[in-house]
Structure formats: structure tokens, C-alpha cells
C-alpha positions as CSV (number, residue, x, y, z in Angstrom):
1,X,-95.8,241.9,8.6
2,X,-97.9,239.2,7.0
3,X,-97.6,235.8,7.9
4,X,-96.2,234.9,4.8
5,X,-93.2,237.4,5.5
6,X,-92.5,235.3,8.7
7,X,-91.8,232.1,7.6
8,X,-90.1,233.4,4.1
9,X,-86.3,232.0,4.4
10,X,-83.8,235.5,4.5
11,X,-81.9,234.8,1.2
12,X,-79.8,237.8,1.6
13,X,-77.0,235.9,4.5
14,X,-74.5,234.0,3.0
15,X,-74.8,230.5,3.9
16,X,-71.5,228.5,4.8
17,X,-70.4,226.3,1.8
18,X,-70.1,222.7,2.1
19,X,-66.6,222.0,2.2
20,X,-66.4,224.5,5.3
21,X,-68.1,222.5,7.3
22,X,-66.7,220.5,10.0
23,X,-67.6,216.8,9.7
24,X,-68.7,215.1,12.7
25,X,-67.6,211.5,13.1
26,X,-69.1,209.2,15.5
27,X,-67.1,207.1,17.4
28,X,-68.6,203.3,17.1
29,X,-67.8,201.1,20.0
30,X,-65.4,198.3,18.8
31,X,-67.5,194.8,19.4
32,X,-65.9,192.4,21.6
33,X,-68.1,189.9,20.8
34,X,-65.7,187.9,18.5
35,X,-62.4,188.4,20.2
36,X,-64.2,187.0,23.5
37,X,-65.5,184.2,21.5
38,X,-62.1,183.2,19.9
39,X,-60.1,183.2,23.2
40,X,-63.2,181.1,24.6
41,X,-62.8,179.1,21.4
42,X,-59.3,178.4,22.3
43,X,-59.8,177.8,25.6
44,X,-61.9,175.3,24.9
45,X,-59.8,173.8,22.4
46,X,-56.3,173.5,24.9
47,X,-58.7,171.8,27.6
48,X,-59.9,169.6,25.0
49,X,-57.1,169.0,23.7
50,X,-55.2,168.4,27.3
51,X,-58.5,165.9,28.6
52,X,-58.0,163.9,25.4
53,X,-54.3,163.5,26.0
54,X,-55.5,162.8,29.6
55,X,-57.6,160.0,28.7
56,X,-55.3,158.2,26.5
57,X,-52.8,158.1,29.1
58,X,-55.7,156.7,31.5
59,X,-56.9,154.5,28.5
60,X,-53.4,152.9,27.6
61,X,-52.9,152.7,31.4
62,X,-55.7,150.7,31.6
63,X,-55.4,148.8,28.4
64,X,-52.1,147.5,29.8
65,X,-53.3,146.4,33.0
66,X,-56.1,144.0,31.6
67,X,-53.9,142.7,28.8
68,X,-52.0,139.6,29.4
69,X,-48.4,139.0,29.0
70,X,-49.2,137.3,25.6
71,X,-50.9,139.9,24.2
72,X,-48.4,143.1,25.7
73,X,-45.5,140.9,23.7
74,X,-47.9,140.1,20.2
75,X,-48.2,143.6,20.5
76,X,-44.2,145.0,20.7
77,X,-43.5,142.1,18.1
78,X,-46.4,144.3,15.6
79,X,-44.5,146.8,16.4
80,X,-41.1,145.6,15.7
81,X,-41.8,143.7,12.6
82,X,-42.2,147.0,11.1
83,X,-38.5,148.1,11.6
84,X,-36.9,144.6,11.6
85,X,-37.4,141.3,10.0
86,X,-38.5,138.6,12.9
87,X,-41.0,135.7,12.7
88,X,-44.4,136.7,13.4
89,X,-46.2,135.2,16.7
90,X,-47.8,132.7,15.2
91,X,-44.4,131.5,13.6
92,X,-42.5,131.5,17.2
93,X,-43.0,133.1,20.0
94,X,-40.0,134.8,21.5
95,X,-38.6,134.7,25.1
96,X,-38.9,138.1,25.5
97,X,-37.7,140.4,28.5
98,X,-38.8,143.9,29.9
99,X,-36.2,145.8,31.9
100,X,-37.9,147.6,34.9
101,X,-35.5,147.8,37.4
102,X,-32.1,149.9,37.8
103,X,-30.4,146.9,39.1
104,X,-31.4,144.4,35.9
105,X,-29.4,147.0,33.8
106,X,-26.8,146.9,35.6
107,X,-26.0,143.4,35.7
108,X,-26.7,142.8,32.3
109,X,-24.4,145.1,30.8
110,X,-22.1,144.3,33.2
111,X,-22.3,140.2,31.9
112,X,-23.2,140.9,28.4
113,X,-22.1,143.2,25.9
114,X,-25.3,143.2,23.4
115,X,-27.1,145.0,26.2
116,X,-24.1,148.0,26.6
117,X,-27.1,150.5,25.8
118,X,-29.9,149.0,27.2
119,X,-32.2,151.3,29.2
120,X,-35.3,151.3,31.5
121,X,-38.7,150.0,29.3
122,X,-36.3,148.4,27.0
123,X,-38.0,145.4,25.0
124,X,-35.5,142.1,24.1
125,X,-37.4,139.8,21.8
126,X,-34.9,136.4,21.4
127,X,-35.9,133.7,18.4
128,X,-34.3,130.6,19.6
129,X,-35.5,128.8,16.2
130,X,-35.0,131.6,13.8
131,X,-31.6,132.7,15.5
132,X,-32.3,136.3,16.4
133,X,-32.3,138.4,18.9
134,X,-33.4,142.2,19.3
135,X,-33.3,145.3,21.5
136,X,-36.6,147.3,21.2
137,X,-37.1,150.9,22.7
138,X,-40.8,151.2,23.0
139,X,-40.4,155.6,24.3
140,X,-38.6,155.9,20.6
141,X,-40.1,153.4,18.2
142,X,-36.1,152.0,17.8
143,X,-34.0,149.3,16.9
144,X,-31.2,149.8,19.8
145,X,-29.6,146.5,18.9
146,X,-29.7,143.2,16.8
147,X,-28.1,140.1,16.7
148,X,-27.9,136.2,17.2
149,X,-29.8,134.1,19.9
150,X,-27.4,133.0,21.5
151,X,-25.0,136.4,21.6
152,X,-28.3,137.3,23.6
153,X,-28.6,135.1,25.6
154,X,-25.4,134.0,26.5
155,X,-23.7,136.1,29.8
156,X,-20.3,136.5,30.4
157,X,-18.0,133.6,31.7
158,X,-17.5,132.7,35.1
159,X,-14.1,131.6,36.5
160,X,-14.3,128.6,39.1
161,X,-11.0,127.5,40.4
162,X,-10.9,123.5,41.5
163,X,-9.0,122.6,44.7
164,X,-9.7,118.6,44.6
165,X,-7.0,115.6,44.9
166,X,-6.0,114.7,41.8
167,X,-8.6,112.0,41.1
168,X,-11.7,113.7,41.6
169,X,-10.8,116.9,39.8
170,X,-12.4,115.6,36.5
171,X,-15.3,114.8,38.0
172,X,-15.6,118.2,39.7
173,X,-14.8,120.2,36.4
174,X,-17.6,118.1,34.7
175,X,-20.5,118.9,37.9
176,X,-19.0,122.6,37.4
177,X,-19.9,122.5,33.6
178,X,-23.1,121.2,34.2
179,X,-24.7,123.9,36.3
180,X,-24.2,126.4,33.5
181,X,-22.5,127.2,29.8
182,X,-20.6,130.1,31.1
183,X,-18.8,128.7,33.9
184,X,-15.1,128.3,32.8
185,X,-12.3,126.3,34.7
186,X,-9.0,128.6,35.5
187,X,-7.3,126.0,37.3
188,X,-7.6,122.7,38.8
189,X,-4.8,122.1,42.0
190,X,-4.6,119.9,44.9
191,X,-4.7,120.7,48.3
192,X,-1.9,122.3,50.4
193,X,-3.0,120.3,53.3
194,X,-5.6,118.1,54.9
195,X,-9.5,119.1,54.1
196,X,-11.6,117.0,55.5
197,X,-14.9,119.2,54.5
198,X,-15.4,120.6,51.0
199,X,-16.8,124.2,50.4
200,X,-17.0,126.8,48.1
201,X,-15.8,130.0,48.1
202,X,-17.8,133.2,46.9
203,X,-14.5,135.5,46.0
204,X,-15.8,138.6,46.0
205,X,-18.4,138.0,48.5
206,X,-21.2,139.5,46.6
207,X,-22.1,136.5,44.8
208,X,-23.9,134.5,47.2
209,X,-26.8,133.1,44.9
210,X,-24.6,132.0,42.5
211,X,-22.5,130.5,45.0
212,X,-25.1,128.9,47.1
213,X,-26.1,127.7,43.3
214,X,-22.9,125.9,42.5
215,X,-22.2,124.8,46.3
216,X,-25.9,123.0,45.9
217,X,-24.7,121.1,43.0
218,X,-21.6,119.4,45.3
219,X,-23.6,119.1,48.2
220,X,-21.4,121.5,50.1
221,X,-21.9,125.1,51.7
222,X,-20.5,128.4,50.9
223,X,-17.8,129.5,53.3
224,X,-14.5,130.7,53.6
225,X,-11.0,129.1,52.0
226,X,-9.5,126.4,54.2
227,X,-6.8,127.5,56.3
228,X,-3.4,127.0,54.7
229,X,-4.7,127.1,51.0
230,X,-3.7,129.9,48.9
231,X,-6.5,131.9,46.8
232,X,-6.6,130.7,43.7
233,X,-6.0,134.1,41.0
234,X,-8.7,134.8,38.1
235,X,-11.5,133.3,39.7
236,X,-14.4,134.4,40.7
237,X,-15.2,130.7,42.3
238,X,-13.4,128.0,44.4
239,X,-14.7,124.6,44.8
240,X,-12.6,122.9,47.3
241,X,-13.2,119.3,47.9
242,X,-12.4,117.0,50.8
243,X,-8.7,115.1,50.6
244,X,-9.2,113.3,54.2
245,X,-11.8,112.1,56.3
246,X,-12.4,113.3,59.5
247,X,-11.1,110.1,61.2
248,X,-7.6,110.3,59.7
249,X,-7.7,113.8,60.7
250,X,-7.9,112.9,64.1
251,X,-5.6,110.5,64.0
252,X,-2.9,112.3,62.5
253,X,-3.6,114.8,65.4
């Protein structure tokens, strides 16, 4: 056999046709290249996104505690200007109030009814000149309530009952009157008996600055009702005042 012979392809087998022949696929190994990258993308992003937060609560934090008490109040009147016609600063400048504590609620809307839904980091601006008064909510951007100056800033009245001889009871309801607008006389009497020191009476006993307050203007203490007078009703106050002196006193003994 020549060479020739040897490498000469046999033509006589069939050869397989094309469509009978299995294909082969190769499996490719799915890149994780960009799903990695995305979730460290994101990642990145939420931390970003939480230390920005973070240092706007640290950087209002600290922009409150350098600015004054002026500028805190320009500032909520900027803001309130927007959802309520008031007087800029520069036109007045209003007594304004933030309430901080549980207890300030509660005695305010207990004494006042414009401040029925006032609530902790509540704003009250109050225009003397211009005559208005308004309840901010800083948490909600809101107008919570609106209305005059003195509907503001005028609490709820007082009763004082006056236990005084006859001619000094005048004078007494005028002293009473002066210590403040919302102190209203219920009753004026004279004493059942022989008082030779004058004192006033906290009713409720849980009113002992207010007391000590209006006992201050008499010159008198705060104590308990003389023996022998009756309890005045309605008042919250009793301003007794001295009918004897301590000699006849004795002397009568």
C-alpha cells in the first residue's frame, strides 16, 4: 500500500448528517460580579443614608444648644408666619412659651381652656400689641389653636371668700383684686366670733404658693380657719381678718 493509500479519506462509510448530531452546550458560570456590587451599592447607600439622618439629629441638637432664646423663637415665628398671619419679629416680639414638662400641661388646661389640646414641645406665641395669640406644634408643622391675647393669657378665676368686720371688707376685696385679674370675690361676711389674728386659708390645701402669695399681700400667714367660723362655700380662698385685739381678748376672758 502506497503512502498515498494511507492517508486517502474512506469515502465509502456513511458519515452522520448534521442534524443527527448531538449539540454540546457549555455551561457558562453566571457572574456575580454585579449582583455583589448592587447589594454592596445598597449597603452603602442605607448607611449613608442612616449617618446623614444621624448627623442632622446631632447637627440640629447642637444648633439648638448654641442658639439663644431670641433666635430659637425668630425662628418658630418663620415658621409660623407661613401658616398664620402674626407680626414679624422685628414688628413685636412675642411672649412666647415652650411646654416641657407633664405638670405645665396639666395646670394649664386645667385654668385655661385655649390650651385644652396642648401637648409636650408645644409653641404659644402671644401679640400683646397686635392682639393674638397662637398654639404651634413644632413635631407637625400645625396650627393647634388661635385666638386673642388676652383669651391666652388670661387663667381661670379664683374664688377668695372675705371674713373681715364690716368696715374693712372693702379694703380687703380691693388688696384681693390687686394681686391678680382672676381672683374673684364669692362672699364677704363678718366673723362668727372674736379673731384677734388674721390668716388665710388654702381650701384645698394644695395651693400653698398661691396662698402664701395672697397671705403676703395682707401681711398674714397661711393656716387653718379660726375656730367657730364656718367654711365659706365656692371658694377656693379665705382671707380672714382680725375683729379684736389681743388685749380685749384677754379681757373678755
Amino acid at each position: 500500500m502506497t503512502k498515498e493509500e494511507k492517508t486517502k479519506p474512506k469515502t465509502n462509510q456513511p458519515q452522520p448528517e448534521a442534524s443527527q448530531i448531538p449539540a454540546i452546550k457549555k455551561k457558562r458560570k453566571k457572574s456575580k460580579g454585579p449582583l455583589i456590587y448592587t447589594v454592596i451599592l445598597l449597603i452603602a447607600l442605607s448607611f449613608g443614608t442612616f449617618f446623614f439622618v444621624r448627623y442632622q439629629q446631632v447637627n440640629n441638637k447642637y444648633q439648638d444648644l448654641v442658639m439663644s432664646e431670641e433666635d430659637k423663637v425668630r425662628e418658630i415665628v418663620k415658621k409660623v408666619s407661613k401658616l398664620y398671619t402674626i407680626p414679624s419679629f422685628e414688628e413685636e416680639k412675642p411672649q412666647s412659651k415652650i411646654f416641657k414638662k407633664e405638670e405645665e400641661i396639666k395646670i394649664v388646661k386645667s385654668s385655661n381652656k385655649f390650651f385644652k389640646d396642648v401637648q409636650i414641645n408645644d409653641v404659644v406665641l402671644a401679640y400683646e400689641k397686635a392682639d393674638i395669640a397662637v398654639l404651634f406644634r413644632p413635631s407637625e408643622n400645625k396650627i393647634v389653636a388661635t385666638g386673642t391675647y388676652e383669651y391666652a393669657t388670661k387663667a381661670s378665676d379664683v374664688s377668695v371668700a372675705i371674713i373681715a368686720p364690716a368696715d374693712k371688707q372693702d379694703t380687703a376685696e380691693k388688696t384681693t383684686k390687686s394681686i391678680a385679674k382672676n381672683l374673684v370675690i364669692v362672699s364677704k361676711t363678718t366673723p362668727s366670733g372674736n379673731i384677734t389674728e388674721g390668716v388665710v386659708v388654702d381650701v384645698s390645701g394644695k395651693e400653698k404658693a398661691a396662698a402664701e402669695k395672697i397671705a403676703g399681700a395682707f401681711g398674714l400667714k397661711v393656716g387653718n380657719l379660726p375656730e367657730g367660723e364656718k367654711m365659706p362655700e365656692g371658694a377656693n380662698f379665705v382671707v380672714v381678718l382680725p375683729n379684736a385685739s389681743p388685749t380685749t381678748q384677754a379681757s373678755q376672758e
